[in-house]
N, C-alpha and C positions, 0 to 999 in steps of 0.2 A: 719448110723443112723437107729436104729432100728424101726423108723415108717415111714421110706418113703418108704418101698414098698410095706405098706396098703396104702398110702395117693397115690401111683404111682396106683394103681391095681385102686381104683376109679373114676381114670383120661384115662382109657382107650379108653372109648365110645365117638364116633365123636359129637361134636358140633357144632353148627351154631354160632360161635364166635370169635373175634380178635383174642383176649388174652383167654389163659385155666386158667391163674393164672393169681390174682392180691398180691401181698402183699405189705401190709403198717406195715414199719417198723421205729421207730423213736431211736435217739440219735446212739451213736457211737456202743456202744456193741447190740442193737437190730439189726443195720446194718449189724454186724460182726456173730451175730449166723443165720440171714437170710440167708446172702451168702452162709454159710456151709449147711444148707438146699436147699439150691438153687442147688449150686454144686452137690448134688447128686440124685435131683431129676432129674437133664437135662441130667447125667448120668446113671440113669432110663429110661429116657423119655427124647433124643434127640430131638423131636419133641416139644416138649412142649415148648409153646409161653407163655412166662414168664415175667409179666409189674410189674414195683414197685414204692411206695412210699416209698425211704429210702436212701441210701449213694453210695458212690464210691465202696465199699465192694460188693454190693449186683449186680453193675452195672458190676466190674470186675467178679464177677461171673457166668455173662453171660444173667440176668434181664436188659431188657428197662426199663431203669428210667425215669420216667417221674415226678419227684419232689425230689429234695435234703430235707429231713428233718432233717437231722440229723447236721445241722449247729446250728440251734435254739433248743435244750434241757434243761428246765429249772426243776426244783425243788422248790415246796414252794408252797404255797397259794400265797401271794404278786407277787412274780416273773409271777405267770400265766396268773396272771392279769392284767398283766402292757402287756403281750402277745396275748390275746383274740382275737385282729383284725386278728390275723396272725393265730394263729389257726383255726380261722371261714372261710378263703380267702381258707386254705389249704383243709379242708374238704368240701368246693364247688369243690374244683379241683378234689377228690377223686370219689365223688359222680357223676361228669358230669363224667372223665372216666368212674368208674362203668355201668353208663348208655348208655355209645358209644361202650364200646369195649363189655359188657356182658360177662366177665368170666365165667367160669365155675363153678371157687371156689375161695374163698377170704380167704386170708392167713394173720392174725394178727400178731404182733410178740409185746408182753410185751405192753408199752407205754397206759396203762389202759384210762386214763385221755385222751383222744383222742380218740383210738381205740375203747371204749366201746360206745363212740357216735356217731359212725361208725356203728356200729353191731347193735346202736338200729335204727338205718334209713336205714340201708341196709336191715334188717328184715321188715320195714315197707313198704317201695318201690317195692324190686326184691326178685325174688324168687330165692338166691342163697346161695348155702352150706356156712358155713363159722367154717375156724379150725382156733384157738386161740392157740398159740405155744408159749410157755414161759409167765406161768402166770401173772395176779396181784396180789400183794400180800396181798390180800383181808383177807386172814387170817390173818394177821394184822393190816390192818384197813379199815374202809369204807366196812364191811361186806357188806350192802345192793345190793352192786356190782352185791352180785352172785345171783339176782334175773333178773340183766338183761343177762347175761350169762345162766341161765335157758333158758329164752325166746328167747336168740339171736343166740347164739352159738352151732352149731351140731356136733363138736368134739373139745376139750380142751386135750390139751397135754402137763404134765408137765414134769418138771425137777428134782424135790426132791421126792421122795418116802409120806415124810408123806403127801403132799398136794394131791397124791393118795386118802389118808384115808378122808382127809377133805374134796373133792369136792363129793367123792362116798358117804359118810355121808349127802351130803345135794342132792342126785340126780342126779346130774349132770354125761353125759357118759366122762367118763374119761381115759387117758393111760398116765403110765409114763413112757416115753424114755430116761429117765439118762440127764445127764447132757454135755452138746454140748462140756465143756473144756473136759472134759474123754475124747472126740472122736481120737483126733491124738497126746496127748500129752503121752511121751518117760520117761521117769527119764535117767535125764543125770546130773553126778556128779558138784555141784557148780563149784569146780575148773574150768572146763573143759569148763563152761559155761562163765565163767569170764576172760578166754582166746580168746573165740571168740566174746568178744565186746573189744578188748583189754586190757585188766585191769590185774594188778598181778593177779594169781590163789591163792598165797600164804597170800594176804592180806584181812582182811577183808571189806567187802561192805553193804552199807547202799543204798538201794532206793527207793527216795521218790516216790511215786504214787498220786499226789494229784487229782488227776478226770477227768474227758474229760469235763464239761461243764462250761461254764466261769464263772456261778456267783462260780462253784468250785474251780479253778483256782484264780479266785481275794480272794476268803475266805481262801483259805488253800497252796495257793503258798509263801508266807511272810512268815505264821508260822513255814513249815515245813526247810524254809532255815533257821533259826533261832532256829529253833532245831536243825537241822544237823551243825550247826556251834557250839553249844556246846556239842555235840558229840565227834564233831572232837578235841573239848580243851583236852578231856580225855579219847577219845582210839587212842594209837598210830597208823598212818599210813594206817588208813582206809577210803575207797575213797568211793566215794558219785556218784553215778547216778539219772540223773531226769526222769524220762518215763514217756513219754507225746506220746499219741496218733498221727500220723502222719495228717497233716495240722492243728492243732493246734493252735489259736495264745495267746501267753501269755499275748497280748498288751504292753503296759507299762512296766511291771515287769521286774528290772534287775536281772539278774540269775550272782549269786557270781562265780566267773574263775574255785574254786575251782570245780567246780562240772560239772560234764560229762553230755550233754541233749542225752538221745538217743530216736529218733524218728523210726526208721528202724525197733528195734526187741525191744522194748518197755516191754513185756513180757517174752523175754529172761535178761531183768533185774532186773524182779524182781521173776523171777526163782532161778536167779545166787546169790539174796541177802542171805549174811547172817541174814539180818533183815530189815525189811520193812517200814513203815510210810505210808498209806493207806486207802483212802478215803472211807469212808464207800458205798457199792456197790457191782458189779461181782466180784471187781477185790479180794476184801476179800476171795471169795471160792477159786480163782484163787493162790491168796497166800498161802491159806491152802495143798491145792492140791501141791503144788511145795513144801511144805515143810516150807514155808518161815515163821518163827517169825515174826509178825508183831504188829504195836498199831494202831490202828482203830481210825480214827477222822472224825470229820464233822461238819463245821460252816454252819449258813445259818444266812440270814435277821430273827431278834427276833422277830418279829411279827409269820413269818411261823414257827418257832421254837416253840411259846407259844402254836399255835392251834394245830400244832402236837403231843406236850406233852400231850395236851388233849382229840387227836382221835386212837392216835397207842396205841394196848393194848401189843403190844409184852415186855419182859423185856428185850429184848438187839435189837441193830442197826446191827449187824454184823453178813454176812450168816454162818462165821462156830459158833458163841455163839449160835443165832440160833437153828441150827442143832443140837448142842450140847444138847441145853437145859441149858446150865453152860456156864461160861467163859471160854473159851479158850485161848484168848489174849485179853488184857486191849481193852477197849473204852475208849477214851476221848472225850467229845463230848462239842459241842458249849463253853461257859466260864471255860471248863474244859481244852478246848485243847488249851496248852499253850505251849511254847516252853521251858521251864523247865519241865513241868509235862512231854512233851514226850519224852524229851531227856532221863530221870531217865528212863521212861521204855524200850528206846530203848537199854541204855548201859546195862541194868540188863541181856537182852535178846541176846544182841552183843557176850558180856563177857562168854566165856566156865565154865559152873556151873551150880548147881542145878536147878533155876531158868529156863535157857535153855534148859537142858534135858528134863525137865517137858514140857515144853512148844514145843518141837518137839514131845514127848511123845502123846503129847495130840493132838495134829496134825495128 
């Protein structure tokens, strides 16, 4: 990772403190790109006493965890709110560490809506550094963000290139280190890949990706079995995998026989897919990056749906349209994403034709 042996080179000088690092990381993928930062910074700096707020990923990493967050990840206005007590309990926990152990340096990771309430009380409190790793995406909405990141935050480090141009245009000191998936991923032939999760090489594969957080799972687990079941009416002999995050729980929801859950290598399936179904999130660049065809969807409760229509100024949901600037691969999004609408777009993309070409083209 191309900025940890600035961020190691400044952790050099002895301290009178527990912990050198603290980082608070929330949800499942802020967990997972911590850890990989983590891992190379203890590989830097074996010494370094490293405490965190965040998951099993960060904790296998070789971080004392001292609070699982990434159980509770919501999305929405309404969903936040209905969570507030628990958010408020979590940020006393942060704050009394902060103040026991006195790290050296406080390591953010994404999770804006938490984190920046963090960075504005930890700026008011203690006098200590704090790097912000894996933006908000403030360039699309809730601009006013970057005034407490002005104030709070003493190095921001992103992932896309143009959020370079955007933070260096408003002041802010900024570095972009690329993007954490680039770091250890291979191109390895689908076939090859659909062999080592058992599956024909020869056939093709569909894999849903509906999200790591539950209100995503209950919104887009139904739909997308219900799309892959008319998939399956009309491309012959092509088999379905579900990649679900490991610990997981679906609740309730019965998952149809036909279709394979992999929980182990989750992103070796939807590497392998010839075409994807995919919650609007990381895992879209993630698909882009593998190659993978996919249609972008995302339900949420219509109230957080309405206020969002009215605060995001971006014109697409999805990091490679995004990136793009243009469509890349369809969005279907809240009353659009329907189990006909995405079936149509998964067979157009399934099926070897134009359509497909283009669409890997453009990947």
């Amino acid at each position: 990772m191309s900025y940890v042996p600035e961020l190691a080179a400044e952790l050099n000088a002895p301290v009178q403190s527990s912990v050198d690092i603290l980082v608070v990381a929330g949800e499942h993928s802020g967990d997972e790109h911590a850890a990989m930062m983590v891992k190379q910074l203890l590989l830097n700096r074996p010494d370094l006493k490293v405490a965190a707020i965040g998951g099993p990923q960060l904790e296998a990493a070789g971080a004392q965890l001292l609070f699982d967050l990434t159980d509770l990840s919501v999305v929405g206005f309404v969903e936040v709110l209905k969570h507030l007590r628990f958010f408020k309990e979590v940020e006393k926990i942060v704050l009394k560490t902060i103040a026991t152990e006195n790290p050296e340096r406080i390591i953010l990771i994404d999770y804006p809506g938490f984190n920046l309430r963090i960075a504005e009380k930890v700026k008011r409190k203690f006098n200590i550094p704090i790097t912000y790793y894996i933006s908000p995406q403030i360039w699309a909405w809730k601009e006013k963000r970057i005034n407490i990141i002005k104030q709070c935050v003493d190095q921001m480090l992103v992932i896309f290139p143009f959020e370079k141009k955007w933070y260096a245009e408003r002041g802010v000191d900024v570095e972009w280190v690329g993007h954490p998936y680039l770091e250890e991923w291979k191109s390895t032939p689908k076939s090859e890949l659909k062999s080592q999760l058992g599956l024909n090489p020869d056939k093709p594969l569909l894999t849903l990706f509906p999200g790591s957080r539950k209100q995503e799972l209950d919104n887009h687990l139904t739909v997308c079995f219900n799309a892959a079941h008319r998939v399956q009416q009309q491309v012959d002999d092509v088999q379905i995998v579900l990649g679900l995050a490991p610990n997981v729980d679906i609740g309730l929801i019965q998952i149809p026989k036909n279709i394979l859950v992999e929980t182990a290598h989750p992103r070796r399936a939807l590497e392998a897919a010839d075409t994807a179904i995919v919650a609007s999130g990381t895992s879209t660049l993630e698909a882009a990056i593998y190659g993978t065809p996919m249609v972008i969807i995302y339900k949420m409760n219509p109230l957080s749906w309405w206020i969002s229509k009215l605060l995001v100024k971006t014109r697409f949901a999805g990091m490679p349209n995004l990136i793009a600037d243009r469509i890349i691969v369809p969005e279907l999004l809240q009353a659009e994403a329907t189990p006909k609408a995405i079936s149509a777009q998964i067979i157009r993309m399934i099926n070897p034709g134009l359509a497909r070409d283009n669409t890997l083209q453009n990947l």
